[in-house]
PDB file as gemmi writes it, atoms N, CA and C in Angstrom:
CRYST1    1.000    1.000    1.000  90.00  90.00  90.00 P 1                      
ATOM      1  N   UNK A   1      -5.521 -10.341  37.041  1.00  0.00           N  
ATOM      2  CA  UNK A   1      -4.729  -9.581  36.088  1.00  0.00           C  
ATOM      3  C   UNK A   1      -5.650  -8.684  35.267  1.00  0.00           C  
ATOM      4  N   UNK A   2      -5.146  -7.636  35.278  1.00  0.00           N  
ATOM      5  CA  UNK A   2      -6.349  -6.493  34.182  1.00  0.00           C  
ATOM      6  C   UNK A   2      -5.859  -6.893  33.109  1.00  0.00           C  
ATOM      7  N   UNK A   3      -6.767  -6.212  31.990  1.00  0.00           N  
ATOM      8  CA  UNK A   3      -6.528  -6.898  30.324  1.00  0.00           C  
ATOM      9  C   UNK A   3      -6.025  -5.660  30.290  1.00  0.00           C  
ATOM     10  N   UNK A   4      -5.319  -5.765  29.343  1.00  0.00           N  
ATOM     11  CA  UNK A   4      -4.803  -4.732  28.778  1.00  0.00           C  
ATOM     12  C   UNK A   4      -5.463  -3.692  27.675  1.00  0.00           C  
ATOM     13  N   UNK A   5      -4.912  -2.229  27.736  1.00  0.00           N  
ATOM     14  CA  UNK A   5      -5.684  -1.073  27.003  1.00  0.00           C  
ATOM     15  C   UNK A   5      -4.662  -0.708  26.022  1.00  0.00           C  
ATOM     16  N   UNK A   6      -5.233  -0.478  24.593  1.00  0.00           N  
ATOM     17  CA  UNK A   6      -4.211   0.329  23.658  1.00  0.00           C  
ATOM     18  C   UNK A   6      -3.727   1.922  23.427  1.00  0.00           C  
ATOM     19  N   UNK A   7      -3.070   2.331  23.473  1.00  0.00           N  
ATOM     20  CA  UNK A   7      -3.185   3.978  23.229  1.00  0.00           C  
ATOM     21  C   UNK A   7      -3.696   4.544  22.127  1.00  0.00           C  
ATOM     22  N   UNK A   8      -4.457   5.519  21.915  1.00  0.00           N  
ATOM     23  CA  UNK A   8      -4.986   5.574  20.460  1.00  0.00           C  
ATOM     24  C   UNK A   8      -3.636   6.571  19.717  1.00  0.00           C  
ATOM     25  N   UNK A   9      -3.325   7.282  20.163  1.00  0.00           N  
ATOM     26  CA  UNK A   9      -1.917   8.137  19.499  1.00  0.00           C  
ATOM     27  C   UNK A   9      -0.991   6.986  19.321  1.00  0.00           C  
ATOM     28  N   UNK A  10      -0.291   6.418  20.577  1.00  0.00           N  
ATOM     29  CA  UNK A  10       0.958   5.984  20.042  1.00  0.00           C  
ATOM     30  C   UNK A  10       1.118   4.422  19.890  1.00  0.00           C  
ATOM     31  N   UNK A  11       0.053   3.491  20.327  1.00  0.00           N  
ATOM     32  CA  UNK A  11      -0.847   2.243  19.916  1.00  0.00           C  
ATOM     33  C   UNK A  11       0.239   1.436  21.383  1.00  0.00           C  
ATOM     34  N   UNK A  12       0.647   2.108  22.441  1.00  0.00           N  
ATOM     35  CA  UNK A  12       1.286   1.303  23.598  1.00  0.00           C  
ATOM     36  C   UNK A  12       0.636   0.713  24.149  1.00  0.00           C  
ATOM     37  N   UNK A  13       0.556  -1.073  24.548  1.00  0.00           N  
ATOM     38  CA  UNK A  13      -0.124  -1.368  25.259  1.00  0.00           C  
ATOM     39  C   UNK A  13      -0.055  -1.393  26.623  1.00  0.00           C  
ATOM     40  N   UNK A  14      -0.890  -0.868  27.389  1.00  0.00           N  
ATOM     41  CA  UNK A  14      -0.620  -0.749  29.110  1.00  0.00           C  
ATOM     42  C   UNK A  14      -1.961  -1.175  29.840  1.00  0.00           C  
ATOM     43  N   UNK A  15      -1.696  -1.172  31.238  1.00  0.00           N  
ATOM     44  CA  UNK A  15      -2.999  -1.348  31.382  1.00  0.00           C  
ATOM     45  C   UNK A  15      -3.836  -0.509  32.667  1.00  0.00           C  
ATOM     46  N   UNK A  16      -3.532   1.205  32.057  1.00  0.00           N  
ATOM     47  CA  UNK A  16      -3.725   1.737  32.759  1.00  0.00           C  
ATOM     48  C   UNK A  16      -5.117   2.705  32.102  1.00  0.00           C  
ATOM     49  N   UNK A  17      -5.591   3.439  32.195  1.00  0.00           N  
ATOM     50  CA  UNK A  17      -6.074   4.125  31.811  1.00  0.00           C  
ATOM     51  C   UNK A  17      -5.481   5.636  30.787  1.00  0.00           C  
ATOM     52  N   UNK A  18      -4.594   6.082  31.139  1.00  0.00           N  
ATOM     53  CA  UNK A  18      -4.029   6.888  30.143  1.00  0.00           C  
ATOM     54  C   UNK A  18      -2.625   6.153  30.115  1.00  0.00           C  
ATOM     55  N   UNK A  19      -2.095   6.432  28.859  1.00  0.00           N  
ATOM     56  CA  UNK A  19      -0.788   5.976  28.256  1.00  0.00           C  
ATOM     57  C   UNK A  19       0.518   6.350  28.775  1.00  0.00           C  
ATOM     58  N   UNK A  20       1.408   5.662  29.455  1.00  0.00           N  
ATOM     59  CA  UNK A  20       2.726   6.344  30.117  1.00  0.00           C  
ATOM     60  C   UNK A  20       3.450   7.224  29.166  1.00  0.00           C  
ATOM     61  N   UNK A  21       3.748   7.410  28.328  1.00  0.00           N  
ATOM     62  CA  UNK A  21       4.276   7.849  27.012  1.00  0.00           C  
ATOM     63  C   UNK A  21       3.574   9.184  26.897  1.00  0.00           C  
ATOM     64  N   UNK A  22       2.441   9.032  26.060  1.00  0.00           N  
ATOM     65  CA  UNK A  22       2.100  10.544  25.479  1.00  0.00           C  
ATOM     66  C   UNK A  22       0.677  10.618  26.657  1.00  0.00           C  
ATOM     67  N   UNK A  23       0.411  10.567  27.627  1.00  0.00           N  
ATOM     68  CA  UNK A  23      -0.664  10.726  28.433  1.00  0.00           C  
ATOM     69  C   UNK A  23      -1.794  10.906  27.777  1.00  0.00           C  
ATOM     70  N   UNK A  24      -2.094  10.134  26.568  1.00  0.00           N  
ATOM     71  CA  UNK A  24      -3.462  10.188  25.921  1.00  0.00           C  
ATOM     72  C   UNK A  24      -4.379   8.932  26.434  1.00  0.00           C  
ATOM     73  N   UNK A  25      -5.594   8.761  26.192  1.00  0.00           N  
ATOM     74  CA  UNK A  25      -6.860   8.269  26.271  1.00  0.00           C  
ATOM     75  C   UNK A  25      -6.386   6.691  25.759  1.00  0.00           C  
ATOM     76  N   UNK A  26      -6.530   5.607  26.240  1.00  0.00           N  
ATOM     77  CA  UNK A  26      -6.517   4.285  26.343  1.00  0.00           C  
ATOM     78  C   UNK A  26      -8.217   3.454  25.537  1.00  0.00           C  
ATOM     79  N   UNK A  27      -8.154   2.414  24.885  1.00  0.00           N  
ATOM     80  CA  UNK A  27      -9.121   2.092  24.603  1.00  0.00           C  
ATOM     81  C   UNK A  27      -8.991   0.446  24.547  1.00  0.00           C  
ATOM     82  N   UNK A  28     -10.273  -0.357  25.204  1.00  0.00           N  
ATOM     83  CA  UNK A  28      -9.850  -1.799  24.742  1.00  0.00           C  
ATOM     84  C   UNK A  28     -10.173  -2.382  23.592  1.00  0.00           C  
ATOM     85  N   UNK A  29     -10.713  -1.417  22.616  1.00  0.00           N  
ATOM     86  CA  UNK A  29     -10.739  -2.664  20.908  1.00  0.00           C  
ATOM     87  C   UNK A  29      -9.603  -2.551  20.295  1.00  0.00           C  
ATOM     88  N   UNK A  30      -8.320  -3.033  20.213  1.00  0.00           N  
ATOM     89  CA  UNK A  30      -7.604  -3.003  19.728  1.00  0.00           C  
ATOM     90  C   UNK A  30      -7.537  -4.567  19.018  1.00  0.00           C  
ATOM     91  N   UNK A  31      -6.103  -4.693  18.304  1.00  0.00           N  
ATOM     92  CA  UNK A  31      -6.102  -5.860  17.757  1.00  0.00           C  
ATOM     93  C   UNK A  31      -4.654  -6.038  17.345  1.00  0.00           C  
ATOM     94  N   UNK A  32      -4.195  -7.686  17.498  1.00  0.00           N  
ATOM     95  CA  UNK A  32      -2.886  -7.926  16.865  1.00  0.00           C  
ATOM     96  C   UNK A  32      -1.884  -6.856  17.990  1.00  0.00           C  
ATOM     97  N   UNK A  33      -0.807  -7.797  17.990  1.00  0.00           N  
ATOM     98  CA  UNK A  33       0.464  -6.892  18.818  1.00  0.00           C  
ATOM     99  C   UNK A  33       2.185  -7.100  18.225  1.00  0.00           C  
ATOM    100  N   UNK A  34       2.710  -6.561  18.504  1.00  0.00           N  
ATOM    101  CA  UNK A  34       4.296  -6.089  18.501  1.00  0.00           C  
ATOM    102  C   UNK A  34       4.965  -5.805  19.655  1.00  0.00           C  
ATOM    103  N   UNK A  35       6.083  -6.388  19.537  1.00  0.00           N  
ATOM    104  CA  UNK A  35       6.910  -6.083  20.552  1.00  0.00           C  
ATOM    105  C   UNK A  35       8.462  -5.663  20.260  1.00  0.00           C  
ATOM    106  N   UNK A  36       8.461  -4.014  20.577  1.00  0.00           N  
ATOM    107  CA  UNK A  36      10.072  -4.071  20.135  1.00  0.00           C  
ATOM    108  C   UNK A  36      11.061  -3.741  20.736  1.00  0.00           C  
ATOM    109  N   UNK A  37      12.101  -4.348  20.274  1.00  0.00           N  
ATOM    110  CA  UNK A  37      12.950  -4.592  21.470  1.00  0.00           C  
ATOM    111  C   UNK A  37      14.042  -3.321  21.330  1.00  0.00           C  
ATOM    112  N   UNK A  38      14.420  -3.175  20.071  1.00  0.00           N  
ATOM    113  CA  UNK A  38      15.203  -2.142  19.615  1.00  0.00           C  
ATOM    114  C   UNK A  38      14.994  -1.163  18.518  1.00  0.00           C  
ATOM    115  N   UNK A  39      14.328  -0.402  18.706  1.00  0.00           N  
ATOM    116  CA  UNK A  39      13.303   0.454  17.967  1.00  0.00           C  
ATOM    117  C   UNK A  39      14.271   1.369  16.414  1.00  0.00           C  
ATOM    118  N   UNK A  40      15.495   1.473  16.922  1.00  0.00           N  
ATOM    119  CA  UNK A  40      16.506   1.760  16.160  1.00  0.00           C  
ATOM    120  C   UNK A  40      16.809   0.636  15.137  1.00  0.00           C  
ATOM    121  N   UNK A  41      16.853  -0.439  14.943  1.00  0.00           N  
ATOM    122  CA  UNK A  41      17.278  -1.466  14.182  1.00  0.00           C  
ATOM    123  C   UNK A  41      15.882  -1.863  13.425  1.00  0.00           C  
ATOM    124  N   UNK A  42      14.849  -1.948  14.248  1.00  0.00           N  
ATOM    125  CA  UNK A  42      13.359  -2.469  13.438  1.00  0.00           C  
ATOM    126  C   UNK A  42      12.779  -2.016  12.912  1.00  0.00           C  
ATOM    127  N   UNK A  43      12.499  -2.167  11.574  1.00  0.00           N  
ATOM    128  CA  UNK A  43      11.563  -1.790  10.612  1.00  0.00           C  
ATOM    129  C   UNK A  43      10.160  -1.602  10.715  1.00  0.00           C  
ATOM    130  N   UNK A  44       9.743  -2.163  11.540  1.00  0.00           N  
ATOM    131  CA  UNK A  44       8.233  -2.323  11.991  1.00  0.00           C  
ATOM    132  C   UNK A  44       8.033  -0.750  13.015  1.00  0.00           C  
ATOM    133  N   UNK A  45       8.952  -0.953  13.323  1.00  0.00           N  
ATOM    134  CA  UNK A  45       9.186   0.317  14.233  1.00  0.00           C  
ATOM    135  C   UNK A  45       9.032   1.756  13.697  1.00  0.00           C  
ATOM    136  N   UNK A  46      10.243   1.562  12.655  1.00  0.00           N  
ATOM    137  CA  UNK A  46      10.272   2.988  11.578  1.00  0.00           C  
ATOM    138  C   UNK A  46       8.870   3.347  10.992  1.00  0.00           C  
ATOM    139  N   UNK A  47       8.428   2.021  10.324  1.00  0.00           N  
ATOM    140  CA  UNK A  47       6.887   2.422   9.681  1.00  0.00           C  
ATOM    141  C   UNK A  47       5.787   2.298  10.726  1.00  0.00           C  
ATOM    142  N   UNK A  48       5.730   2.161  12.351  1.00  0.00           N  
ATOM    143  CA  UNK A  48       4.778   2.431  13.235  1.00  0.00           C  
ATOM    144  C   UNK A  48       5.435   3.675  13.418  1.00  0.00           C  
ATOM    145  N   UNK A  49       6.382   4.411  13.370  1.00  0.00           N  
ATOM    146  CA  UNK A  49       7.113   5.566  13.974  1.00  0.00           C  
ATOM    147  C   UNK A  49       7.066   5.522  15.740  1.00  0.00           C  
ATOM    148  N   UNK A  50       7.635   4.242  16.237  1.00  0.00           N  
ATOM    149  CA  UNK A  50       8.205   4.141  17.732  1.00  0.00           C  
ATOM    150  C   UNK A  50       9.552   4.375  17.780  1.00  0.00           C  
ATOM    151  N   UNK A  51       9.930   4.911  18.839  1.00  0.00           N  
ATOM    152  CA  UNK A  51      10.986   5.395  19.097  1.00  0.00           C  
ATOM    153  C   UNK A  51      11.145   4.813  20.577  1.00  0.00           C  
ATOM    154  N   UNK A  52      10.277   4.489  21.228  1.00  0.00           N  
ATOM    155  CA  UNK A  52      10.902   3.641  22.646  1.00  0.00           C  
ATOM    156  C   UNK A  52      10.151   2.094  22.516  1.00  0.00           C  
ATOM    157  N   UNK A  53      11.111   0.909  23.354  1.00  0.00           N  
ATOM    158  CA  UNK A  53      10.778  -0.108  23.640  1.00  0.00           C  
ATOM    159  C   UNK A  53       9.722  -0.574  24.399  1.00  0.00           C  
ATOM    160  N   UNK A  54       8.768  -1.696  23.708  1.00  0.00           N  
ATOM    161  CA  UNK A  54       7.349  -1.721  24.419  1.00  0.00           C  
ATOM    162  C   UNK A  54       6.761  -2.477  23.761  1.00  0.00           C  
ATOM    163  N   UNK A  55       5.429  -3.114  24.194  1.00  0.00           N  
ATOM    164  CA  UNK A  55       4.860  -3.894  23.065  1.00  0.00           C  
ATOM    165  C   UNK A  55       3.657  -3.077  22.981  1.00  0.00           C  
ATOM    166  N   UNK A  56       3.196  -2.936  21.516  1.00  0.00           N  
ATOM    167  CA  UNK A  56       2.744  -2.247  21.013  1.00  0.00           C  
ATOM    168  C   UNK A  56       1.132  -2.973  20.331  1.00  0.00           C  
ATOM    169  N   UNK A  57      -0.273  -2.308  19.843  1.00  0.00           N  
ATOM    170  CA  UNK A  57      -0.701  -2.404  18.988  1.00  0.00           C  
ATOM    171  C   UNK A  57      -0.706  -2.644  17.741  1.00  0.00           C  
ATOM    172  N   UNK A  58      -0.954  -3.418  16.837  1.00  0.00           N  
ATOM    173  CA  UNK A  58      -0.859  -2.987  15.612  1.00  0.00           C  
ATOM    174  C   UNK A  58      -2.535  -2.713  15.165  1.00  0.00           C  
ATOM    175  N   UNK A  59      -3.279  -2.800  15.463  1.00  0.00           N  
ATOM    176  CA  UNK A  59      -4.964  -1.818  14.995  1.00  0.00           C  
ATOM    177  C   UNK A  59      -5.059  -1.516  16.424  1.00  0.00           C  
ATOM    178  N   UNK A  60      -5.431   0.094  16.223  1.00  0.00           N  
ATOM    179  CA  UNK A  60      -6.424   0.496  17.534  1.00  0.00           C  
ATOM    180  C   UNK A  60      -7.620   1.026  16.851  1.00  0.00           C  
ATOM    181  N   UNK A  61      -8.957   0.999  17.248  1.00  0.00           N  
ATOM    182  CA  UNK A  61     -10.051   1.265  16.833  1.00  0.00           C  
ATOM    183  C   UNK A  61     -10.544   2.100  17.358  1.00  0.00           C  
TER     184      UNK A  61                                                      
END                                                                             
């Protein structure tokens, strides 16, 4: 299993080299995660400013 990479723009975790979302640059020091399910209802969401479902970063470095 590959470890997983954070996005530095939109903090998605994947484990690809660029980000499915905004096709930016991937990095592995990240830290702490989120997962949301309904980006419309969650607060965590509004103040990360996500707008699609995913589990997410909460520090990318």
């Amino acid at each position: 299993m590959k470890s997983l990479s954070a996005c530095k723009n939109c903090h998605l975790l994947t484990d690809k080299d660029r980000c499915p979302h905004c096709s930016d640059q991937t990095v592995k020091r990240w830290s702490g995660y989120v997962i949301i399910r309904d980006p419309a209802k969650s607060q965590i969401a509004k103040k990360m400013n996500i707008t699609k479902p995913g589990k997410y970063a909460l520090k990318v470095r």
